[in-house]
C-alpha positions in Angstrom: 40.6 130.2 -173.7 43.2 129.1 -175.9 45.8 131.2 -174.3 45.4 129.8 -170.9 45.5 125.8 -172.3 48.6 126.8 -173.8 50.1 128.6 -170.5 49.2 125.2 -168.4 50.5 122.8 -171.2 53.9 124.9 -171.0 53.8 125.2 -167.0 53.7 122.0 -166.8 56.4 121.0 -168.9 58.2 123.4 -167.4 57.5 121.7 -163.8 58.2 118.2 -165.6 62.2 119.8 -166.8 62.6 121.6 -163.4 62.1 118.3 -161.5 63.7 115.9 -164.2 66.6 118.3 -163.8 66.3 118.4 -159.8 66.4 114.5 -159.9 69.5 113.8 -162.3 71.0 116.1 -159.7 70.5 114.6 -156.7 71.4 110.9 -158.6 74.8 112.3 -159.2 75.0 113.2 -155.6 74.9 109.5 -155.1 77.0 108.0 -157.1 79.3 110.6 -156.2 78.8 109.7 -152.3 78.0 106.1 -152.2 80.5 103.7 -150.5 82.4 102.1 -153.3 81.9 98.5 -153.5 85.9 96.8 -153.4 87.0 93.8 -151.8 88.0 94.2 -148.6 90.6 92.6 -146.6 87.6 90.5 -144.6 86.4 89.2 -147.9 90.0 88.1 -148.4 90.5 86.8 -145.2 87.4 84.5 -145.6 87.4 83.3 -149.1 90.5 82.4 -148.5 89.7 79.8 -145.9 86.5 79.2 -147.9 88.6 78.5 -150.3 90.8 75.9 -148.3 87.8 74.4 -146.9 85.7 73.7 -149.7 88.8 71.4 -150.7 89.2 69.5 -147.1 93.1 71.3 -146.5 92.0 73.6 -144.0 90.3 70.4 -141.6 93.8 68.1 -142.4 95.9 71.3 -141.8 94.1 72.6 -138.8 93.5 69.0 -137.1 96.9 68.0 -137.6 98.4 70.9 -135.6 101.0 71.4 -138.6 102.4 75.1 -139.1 104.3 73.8 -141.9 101.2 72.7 -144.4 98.8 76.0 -142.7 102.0 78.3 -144.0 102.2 76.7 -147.6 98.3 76.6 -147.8 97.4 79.9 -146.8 100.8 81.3 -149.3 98.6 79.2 -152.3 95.5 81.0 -150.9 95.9 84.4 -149.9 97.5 86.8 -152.9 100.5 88.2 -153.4 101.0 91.5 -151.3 98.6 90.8 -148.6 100.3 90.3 -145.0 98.6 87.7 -142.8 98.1 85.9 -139.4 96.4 83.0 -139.0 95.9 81.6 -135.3 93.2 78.2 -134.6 92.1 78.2 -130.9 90.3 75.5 -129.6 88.1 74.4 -127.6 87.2 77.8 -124.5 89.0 79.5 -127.0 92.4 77.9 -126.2 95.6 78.9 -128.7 96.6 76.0 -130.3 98.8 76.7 -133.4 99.7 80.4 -135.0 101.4 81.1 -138.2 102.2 84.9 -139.7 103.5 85.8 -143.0 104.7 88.5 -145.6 105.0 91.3 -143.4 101.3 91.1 -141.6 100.7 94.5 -140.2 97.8 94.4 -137.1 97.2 97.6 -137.7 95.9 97.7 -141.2 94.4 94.0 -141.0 90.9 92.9 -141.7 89.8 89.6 -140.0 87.5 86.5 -140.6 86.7 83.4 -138.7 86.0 80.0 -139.8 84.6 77.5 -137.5 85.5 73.7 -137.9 83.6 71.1 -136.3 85.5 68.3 -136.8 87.4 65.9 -139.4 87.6 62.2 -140.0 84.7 61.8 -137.2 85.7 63.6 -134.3 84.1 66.3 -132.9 86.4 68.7 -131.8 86.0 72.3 -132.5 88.1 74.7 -134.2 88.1 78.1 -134.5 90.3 79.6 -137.6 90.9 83.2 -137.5 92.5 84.7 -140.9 93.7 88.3 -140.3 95.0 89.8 -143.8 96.7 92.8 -144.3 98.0 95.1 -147.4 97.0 95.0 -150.9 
C-alpha cells in the first residue's frame, strides 16, 4: 500500500515537471515570435503633429497657408534622419499647401492624419497629413 502512494506521489510530480517544462517551452516560443513593440513611422508622423497641436502652431501654420513656418515647425518636430511630406487639403479634400523635406522617400513612409476644425473662430476644416520616412 505504501508502494503504490509513493508511485502516484512521484507520477505526479513527474506530470507536474513534464508540463512546467512543456510551458516554459512554448513561453519562449513567444517571446521569440511576438511582434516587437518599436515606434513606428505612424507614431512619428502623429506625435509629431500632436505635438504641434497641443502648442496651437499647427492651427496658425495650417490656417495661414505659410510653407515657410509648416517647414521650420515640422524640422523642430520630426527627428533628425526621418524624411517627410506634409500636404493639408481642405475642405472635399481640396490640396491647399504641401511641403517635403530631408530626402522623404514614398516608398518607405508611414502616414498620419490630423484633422483641424478651425482657429480663431472659424470653422473651416483641415485635414493634415504627415507622411515620415527613414530612421
Amino acid at each position: 500500500m505504501c508502494r503504490s502512494g509513493q508511485a502516484r506521489t512521484i507520477d505526479a510530480l513527474l506530470a507536474l515537471i513534464v508540463i512546467m517544462l512543456g510551458l516554459s517551452i512554448v513561453f519562449r516560443v513567444y517571446e521569440f515570435v511576438k511582434p516587437q513593440s518599436i515606434s513606428t513611422l505612424e507614431d512619428t508622423a502623429y506625435a509629431a503633429l500632436a505635438s504641434l497641436d497641443s502648442e496651437g502652431y499647427l492651427a496658425k501654420a495650417v490656417y495661414s497657408e505659410d510653407p515657410r513656418l509648416l517647414k521650420a515647425l515640422l524640422n523642430s518636430v520630426v527627428p533628425a534622419g526621418h524624411g517627410y511630406n506634409c500636404t493639408v487639403y481642405g475642405d472635399g479634400w481640396s490640396k491647399l499647401l504641401s511641403v517635403e523635406a530631408r530626402g522623404y522617400d514614398p516608398y518607405r513612409a508611414g502616414s498620419a492624419v490630423y484633422v483641424l476644425f478651425g482657429y480663431n473662430g472659424t470653422l473651416s476644416v483641415r485635414y493634415v497629413v504627415l507622411s515620415v520616412s527613414g530612421g
